[in-house]
MIKOL-176653 format. One record per residue (C-alpha): x, y, z; residue number from 1. Coordinates in steps of 0.2 Angstrom, whole numbers. Example, Ala and Ser with C-alpha at 12.3 -4.5 7.8 and 13.67 -1.06 7.14 Angstrom:
<pts>
+-------+-------+-------+-----+
:    px :    py :    pz : num :
+-------+-------+-------+-----+
:    62 :   -22 :    39 :   1 :
:    68 :    -5 :    36 :   2 :
+-------+-------+-------+-----+
</pts>
This chain:
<pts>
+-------+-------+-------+-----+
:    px :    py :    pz : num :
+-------+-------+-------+-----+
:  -427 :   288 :    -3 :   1 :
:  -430 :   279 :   -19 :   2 :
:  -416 :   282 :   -30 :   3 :
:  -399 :   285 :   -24 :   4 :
:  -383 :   288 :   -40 :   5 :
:  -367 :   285 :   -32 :   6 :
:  -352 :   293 :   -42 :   7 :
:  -334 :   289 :   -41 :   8 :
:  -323 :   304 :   -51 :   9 :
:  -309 :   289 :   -51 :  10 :
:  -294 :   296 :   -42 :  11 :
:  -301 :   315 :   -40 :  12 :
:  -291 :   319 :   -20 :  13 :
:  -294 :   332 :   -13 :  14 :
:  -279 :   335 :    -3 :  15 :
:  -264 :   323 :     6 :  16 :
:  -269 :   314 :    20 :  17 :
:  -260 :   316 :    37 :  18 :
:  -250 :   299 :    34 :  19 :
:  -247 :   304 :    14 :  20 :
:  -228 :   301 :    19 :  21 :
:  -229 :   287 :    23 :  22 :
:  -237 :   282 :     7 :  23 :
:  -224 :   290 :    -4 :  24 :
:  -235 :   306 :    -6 :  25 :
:  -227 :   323 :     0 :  26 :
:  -238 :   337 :    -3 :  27 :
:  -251 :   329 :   -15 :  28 :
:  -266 :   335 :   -20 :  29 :
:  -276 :   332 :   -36 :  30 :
:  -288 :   344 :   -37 :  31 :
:  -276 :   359 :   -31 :  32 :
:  -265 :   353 :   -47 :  33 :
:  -281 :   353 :   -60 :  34 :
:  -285 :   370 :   -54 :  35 :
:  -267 :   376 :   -61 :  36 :
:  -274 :   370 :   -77 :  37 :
:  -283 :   383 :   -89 :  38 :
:  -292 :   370 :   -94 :  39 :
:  -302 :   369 :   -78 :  40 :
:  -321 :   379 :   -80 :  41 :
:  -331 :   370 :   -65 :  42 :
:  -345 :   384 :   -60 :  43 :
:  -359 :   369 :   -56 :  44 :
:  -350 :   361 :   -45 :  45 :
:  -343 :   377 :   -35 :  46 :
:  -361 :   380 :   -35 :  47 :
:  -366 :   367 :   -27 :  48 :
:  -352 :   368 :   -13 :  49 :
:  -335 :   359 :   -19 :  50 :
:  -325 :   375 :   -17 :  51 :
:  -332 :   375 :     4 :  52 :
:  -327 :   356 :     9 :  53 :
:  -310 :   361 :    20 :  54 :
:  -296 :   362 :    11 :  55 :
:  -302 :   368 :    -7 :  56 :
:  -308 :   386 :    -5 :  57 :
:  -294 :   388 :   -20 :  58 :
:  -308 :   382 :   -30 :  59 :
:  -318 :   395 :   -25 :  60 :
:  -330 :   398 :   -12 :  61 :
:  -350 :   403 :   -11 :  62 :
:  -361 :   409 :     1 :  63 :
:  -376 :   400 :    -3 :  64 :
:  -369 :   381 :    -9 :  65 :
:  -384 :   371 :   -16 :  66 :
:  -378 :   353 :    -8 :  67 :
:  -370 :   345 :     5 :  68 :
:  -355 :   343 :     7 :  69 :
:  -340 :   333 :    16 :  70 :
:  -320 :   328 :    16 :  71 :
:  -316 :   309 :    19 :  72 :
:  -302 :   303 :    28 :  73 :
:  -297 :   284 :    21 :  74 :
:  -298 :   273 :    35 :  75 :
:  -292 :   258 :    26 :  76 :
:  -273 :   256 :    24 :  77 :
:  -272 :   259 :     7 :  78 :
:  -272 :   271 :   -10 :  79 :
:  -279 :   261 :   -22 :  80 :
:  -296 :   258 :   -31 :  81 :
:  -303 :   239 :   -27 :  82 :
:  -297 :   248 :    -4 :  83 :
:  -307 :   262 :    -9 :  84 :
:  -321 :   256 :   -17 :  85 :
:  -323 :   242 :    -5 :  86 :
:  -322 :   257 :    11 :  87 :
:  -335 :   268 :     2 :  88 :
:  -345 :   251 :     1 :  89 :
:  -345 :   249 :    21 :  90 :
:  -330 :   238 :    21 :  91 :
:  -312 :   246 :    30 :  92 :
:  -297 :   236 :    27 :  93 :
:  -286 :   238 :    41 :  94 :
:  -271 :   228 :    31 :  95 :
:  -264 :   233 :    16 :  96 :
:  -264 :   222 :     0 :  97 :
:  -248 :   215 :    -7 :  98 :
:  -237 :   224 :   -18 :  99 :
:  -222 :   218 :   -28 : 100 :
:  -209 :   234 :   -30 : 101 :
:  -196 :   220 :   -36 : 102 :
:  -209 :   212 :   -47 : 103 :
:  -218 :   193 :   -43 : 104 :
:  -208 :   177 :   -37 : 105 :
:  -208 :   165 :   -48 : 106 :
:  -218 :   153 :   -39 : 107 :
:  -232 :   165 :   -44 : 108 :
:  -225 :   168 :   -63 : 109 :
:  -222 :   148 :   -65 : 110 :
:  -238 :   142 :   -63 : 111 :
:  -246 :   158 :   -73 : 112 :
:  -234 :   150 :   -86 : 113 :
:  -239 :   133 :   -86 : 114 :
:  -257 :   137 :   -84 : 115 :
:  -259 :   149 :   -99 : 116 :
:  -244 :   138 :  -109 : 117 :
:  -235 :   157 :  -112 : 118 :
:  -220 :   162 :  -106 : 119 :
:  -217 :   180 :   -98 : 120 :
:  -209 :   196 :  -101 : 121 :
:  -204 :   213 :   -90 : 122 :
:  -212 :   206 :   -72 : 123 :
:  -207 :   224 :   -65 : 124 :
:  -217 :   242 :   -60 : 125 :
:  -221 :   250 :   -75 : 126 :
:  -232 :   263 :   -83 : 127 :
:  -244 :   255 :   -96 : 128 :
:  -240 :   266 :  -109 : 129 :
:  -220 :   264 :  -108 : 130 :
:  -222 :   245 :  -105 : 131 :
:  -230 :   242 :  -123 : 132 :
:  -217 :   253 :  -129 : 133 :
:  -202 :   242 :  -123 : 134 :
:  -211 :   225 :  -124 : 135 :
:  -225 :   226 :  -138 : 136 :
:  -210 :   221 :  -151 : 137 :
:  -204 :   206 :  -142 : 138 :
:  -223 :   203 :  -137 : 139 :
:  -227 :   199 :  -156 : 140 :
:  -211 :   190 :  -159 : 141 :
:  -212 :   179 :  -146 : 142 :
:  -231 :   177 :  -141 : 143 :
:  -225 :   181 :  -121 : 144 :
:  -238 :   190 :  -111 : 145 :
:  -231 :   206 :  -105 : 146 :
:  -235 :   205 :   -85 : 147 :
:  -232 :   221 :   -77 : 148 :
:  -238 :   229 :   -59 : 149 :
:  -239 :   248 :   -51 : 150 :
:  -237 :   255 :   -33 : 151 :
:  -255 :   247 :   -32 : 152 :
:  -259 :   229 :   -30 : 153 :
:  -262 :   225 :   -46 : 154 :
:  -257 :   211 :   -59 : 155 :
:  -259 :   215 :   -76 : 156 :
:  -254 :   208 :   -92 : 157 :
:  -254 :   217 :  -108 : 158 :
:  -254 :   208 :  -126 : 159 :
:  -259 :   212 :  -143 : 160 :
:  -278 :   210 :  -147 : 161 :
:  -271 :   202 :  -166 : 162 :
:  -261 :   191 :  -160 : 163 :
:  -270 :   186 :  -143 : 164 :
:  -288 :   185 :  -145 : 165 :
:  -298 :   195 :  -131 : 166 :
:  -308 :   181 :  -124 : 167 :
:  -288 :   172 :  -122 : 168 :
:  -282 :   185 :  -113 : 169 :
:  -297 :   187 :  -101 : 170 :
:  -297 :   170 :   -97 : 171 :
:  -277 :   173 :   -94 : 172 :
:  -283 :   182 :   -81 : 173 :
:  -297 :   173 :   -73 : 174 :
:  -283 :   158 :   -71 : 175 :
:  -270 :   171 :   -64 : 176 :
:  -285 :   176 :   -52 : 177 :
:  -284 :   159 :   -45 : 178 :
:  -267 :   157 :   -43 : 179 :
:  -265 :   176 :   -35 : 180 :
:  -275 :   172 :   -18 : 181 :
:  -269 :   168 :     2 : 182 :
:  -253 :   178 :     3 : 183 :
:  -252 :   183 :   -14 : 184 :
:  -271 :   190 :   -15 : 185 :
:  -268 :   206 :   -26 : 186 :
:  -283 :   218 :   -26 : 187 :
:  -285 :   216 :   -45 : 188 :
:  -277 :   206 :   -61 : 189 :
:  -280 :   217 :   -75 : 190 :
:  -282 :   213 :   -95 : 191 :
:  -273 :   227 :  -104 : 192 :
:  -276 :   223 :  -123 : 193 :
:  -268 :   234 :  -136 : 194 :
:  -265 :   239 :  -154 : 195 :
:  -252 :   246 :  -167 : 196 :
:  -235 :   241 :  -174 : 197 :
:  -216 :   245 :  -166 : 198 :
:  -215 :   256 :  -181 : 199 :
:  -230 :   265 :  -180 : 200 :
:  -232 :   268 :  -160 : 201 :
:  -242 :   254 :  -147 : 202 :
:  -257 :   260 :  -141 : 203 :
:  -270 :   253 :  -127 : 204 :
:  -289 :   247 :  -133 : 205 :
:  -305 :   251 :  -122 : 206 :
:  -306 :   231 :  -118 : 207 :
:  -298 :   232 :  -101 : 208 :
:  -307 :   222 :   -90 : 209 :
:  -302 :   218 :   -72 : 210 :
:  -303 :   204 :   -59 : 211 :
:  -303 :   209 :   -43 : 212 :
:  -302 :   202 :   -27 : 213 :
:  -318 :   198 :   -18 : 214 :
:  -322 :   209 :    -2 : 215 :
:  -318 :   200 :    14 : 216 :
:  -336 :   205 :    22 : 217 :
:  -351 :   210 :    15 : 218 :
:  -354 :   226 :     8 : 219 :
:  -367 :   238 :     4 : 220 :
:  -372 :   232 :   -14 : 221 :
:  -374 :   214 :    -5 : 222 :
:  -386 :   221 :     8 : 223 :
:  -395 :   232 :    -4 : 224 :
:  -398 :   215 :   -17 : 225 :
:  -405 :   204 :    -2 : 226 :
:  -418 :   217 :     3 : 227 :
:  -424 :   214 :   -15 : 228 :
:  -419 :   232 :   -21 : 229 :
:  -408 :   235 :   -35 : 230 :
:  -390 :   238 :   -36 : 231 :
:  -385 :   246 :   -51 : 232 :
:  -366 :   243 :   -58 : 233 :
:  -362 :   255 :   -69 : 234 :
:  -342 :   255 :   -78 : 235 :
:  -331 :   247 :   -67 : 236 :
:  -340 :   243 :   -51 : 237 :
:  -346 :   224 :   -58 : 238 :
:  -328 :   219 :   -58 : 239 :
:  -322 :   229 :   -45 : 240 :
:  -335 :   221 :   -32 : 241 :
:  -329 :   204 :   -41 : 242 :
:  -347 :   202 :   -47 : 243 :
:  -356 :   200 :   -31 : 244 :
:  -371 :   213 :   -22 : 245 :
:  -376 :   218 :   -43 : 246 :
:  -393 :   216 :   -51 : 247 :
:  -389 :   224 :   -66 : 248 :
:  -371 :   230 :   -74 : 249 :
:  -367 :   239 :   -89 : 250 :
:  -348 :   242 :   -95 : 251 :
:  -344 :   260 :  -103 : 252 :
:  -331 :   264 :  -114 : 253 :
:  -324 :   280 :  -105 : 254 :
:  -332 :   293 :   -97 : 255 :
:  -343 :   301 :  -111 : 256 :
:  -350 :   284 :  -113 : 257 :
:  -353 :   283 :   -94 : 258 :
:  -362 :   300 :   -91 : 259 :
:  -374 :   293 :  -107 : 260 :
:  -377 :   277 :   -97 : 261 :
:  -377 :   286 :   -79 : 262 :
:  -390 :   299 :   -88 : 263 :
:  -401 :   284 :   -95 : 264 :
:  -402 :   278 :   -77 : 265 :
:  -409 :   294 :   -71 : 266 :
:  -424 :   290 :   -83 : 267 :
:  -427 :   276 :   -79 : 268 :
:  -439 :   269 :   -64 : 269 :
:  -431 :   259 :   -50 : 270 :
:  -427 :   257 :   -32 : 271 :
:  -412 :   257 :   -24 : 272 :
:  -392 :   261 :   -29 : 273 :
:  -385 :   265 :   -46 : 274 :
:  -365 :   264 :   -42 : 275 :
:  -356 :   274 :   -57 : 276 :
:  -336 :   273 :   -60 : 277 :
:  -329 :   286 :   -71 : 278 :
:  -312 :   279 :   -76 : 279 :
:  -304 :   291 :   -87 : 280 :
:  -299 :   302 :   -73 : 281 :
:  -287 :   291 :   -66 : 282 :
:  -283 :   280 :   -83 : 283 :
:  -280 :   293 :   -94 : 284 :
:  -276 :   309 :   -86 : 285 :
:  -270 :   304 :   -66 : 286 :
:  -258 :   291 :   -70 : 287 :
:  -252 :   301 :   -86 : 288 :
:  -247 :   315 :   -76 : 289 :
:  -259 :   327 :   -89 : 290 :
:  -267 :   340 :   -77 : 291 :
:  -275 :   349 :   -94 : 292 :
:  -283 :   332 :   -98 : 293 :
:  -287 :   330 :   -81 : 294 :
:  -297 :   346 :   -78 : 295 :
:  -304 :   346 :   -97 : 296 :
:  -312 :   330 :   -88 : 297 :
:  -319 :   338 :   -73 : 298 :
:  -326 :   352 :   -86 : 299 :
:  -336 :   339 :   -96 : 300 :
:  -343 :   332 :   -79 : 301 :
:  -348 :   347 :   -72 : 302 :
:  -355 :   355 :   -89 : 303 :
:  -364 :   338 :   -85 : 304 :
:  -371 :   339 :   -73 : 305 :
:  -385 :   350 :   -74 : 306 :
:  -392 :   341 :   -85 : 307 :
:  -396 :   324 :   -73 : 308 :
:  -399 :   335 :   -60 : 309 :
:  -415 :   338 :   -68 : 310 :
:  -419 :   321 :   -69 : 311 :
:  -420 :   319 :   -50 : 312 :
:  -436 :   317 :   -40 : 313 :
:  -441 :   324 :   -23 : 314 :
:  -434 :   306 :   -16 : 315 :
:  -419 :   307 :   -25 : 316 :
:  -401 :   309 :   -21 : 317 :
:  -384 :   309 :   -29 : 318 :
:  -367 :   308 :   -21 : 319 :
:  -352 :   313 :   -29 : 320 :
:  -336 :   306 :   -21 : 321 :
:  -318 :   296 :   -27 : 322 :
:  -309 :   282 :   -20 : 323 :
:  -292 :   292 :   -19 : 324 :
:  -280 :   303 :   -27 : 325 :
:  -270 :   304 :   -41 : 326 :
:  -261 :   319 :   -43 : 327 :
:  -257 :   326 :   -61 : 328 :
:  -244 :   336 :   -57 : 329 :
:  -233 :   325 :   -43 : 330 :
:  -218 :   319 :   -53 : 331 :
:  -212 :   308 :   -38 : 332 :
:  -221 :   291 :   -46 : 333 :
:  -235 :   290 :   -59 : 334 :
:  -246 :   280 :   -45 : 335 :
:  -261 :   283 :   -35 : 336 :
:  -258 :   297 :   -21 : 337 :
:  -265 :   295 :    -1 : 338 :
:  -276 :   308 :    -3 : 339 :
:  -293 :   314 :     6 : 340 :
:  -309 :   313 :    -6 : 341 :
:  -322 :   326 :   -10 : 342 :
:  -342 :   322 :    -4 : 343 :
:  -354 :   331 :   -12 : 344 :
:  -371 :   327 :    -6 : 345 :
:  -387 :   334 :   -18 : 346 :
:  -403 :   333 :   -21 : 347 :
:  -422 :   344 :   -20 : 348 :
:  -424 :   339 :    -1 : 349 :
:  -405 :   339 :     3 : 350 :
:  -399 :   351 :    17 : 351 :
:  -382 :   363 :    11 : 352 :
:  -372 :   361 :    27 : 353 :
:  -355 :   359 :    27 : 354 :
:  -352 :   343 :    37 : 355 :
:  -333 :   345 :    40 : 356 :
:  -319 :   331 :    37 : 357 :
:  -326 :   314 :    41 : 358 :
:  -315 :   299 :    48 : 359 :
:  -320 :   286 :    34 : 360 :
:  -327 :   284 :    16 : 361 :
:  -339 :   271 :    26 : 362 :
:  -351 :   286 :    31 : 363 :
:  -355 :   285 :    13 : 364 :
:  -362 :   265 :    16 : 365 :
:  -370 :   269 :    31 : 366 :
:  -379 :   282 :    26 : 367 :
:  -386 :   277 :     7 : 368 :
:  -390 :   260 :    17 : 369 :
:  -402 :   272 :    32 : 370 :
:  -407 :   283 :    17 : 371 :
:  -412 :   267 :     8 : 372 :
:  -420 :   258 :    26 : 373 :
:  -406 :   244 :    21 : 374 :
:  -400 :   234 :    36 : 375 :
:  -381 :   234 :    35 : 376 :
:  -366 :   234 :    46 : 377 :
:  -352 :   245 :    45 : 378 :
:  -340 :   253 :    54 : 379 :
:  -347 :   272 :    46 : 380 :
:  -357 :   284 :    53 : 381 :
:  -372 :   289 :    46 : 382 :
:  -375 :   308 :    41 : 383 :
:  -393 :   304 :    35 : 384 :
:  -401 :   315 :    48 : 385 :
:  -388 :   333 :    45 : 386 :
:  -393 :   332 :    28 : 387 :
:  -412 :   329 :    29 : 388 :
+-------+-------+-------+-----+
</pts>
């Protein structure tokens, strides 16, 4: 193969895993809960064969599915982006990263403090959206970062972008980066700018930007950029892979912005991986309980879809996966759900089997690396030769 597009439908499960429970997740399922939405019109992608991977014949089923296609189990112990990134890039973590249901200790919030010469408000769970709401007031009056966290391992700190310039808060977080390793390594710290008046309503700015954790091994994107291919970074992937195994990167400012880019990459002339993070599924939609947003989302990528499809040669592929879930409708938590993901597997030479539940997103890695002829070792099983 010459060109293979990697694209993560942030958060889009298809179904609880066996162990769910013991996540917090009882009978969750993402795409299940978009398909009670109206909103939901996805005929290309049932085409193709989502509605035959086990477990989503709701979606509706065909007898001649274009594409491969495939359920993955999560073999890493974890529900959250930067685990299942890192697993669908070859890398399985066995432990899970640390999170702080209680908020962080204050050895960890001191020296934030005296590093950044700000002081600290909340320190507890929160949703993003409620947390301005409560905080943003007392943020402008005192000039404290609002430092938050999730069920997820995550560190993130929400200011204003007119009183905190952008560039200050980014480097708030490279320095909270540093202090957040060893025992306190969270998988990401997250800038979480925002806009408005107390009197008008607080709302969030497209200018997150993340700092994640590098991966404990090397992954796919690192084997594919020392063969001298490329290694496309396209949304978040550059900061989830804490800027390593790239050649080139390109931010996006939501989806729409990342199926332009994503479409420009199918036009243009390279060899290797283009890694592609839609974000709005899980930002906007997943973690806002919105299933109509959601599926509206879902609509937009598969009306998509068709049209990058025709940009694909005879040695091209394009996989279409997620990382976890987040269910819409589950009103236990706002947080990531332990889900399994959707695989589907297309392209002009591509075979349409069904190639059942698989035990880890790392048969995604091992297979772009053989498809690719990348030397790279990782616990998944190739499925290079059922498809071709």
């Amino acid at each position: 193969m010459k060109r293979v597009f990697l694209i993560v439908l942030d958060s889009c499960g298809a179904g609880a895993m066996p162990d769910s429970e013991a996540f917090g997740d009882v009978g969750v399922n993402t795409l299940r809960s978009c398909a009670s939405s109206k909103e939901l019109h996805i005929p290309n992608m049932i085409s193709q064969g989502l509605g035959n991977i086990e477990g989503l014949s709701f979606l509706g089923t065909t007898d001649c599915p274009r594409g491969a296609v495939a359920r993955l189990a999560e073999a890493s112990m974890g529900k959250d982006t930067t685990i299942g990134h890192w697993e669908i890039a070859g890398v399985v973590s066995p432990n899970p990263l640390p999170t702080y249901p209680q908020g962080f200790p204050a050895e960890v919030l001191d020296a934030f403090e005296k590093a950044t010469g700000r002081g600290c408000l909340c320190n507890l769970p929160y949703s993003g959206t409620d947390v301005i709401r409560d905080y943003g007031k007392e943020h402008l009056q005192t000039g404290k970062w609002i430092v938050y966290t999730s069920a997820d391992s995550v560190f993130q700190i929400a200011a204003h972008e007119e009183l905190v310039p952008l560039e200050e808060l980014y480097e708030a977080c490279r320095k909270a980066r540093e202090i957040l390793r060893g025992k306190h390594g969270v998988g990401r710290v997250i800038a979480r700018p925002f806009v408005g008046t107390a009197e008008t309503g607080f709302t969030r700015t497209s200018n997150r930007h993340d700092f994640s954790l590098e991966p404990p091994k090397q992954t796919l994107l690192d084997a594919i950029k020392a063969q001298g291919m490329d290694s496309i970074a396209v949304g978040k992937i550059y900061d989830i892979f804490a800027h390593q195994g790239t050649t080139e990167q390109v931010y996006t400012k939501g989806n729409t912005d990342g199926l332009q880019k994503t479409l420009g990459y199918g036009q243009k002339d390279f060899h290797g991986l283009c890694f592609v993070n839609l974000v709005d599924f899980d930002m906007l939609y997943g973690h806002r309980r919105n299933p109509d947003g959601y599926a509206k989302a879902l609509t937009e990528f598969d009306t998509w879809l068709p049209s990058f499809l025709e940009k694909l040669g005879p040695d091209d592929v394009v996989m279409i996966t997620a990382d976890h879930g987040c269910d819409p409708c589950y009103t236990a938590t706002t947080d990531h759900t332990r889900e399994y993901v959707p695989l589907l597997v297309l392209g002009q030479r591509v075979k349409p089997v069904n190639l059942g539940t698989r035990r880890s997103f790392a048969d995604i890695a091992a297979t772009v690396a053989e498809l690719l002829q990348v030397d790279y070792d990782t616990p998944g099983k190739s499925f290079a030769d059922q498809i071709f």
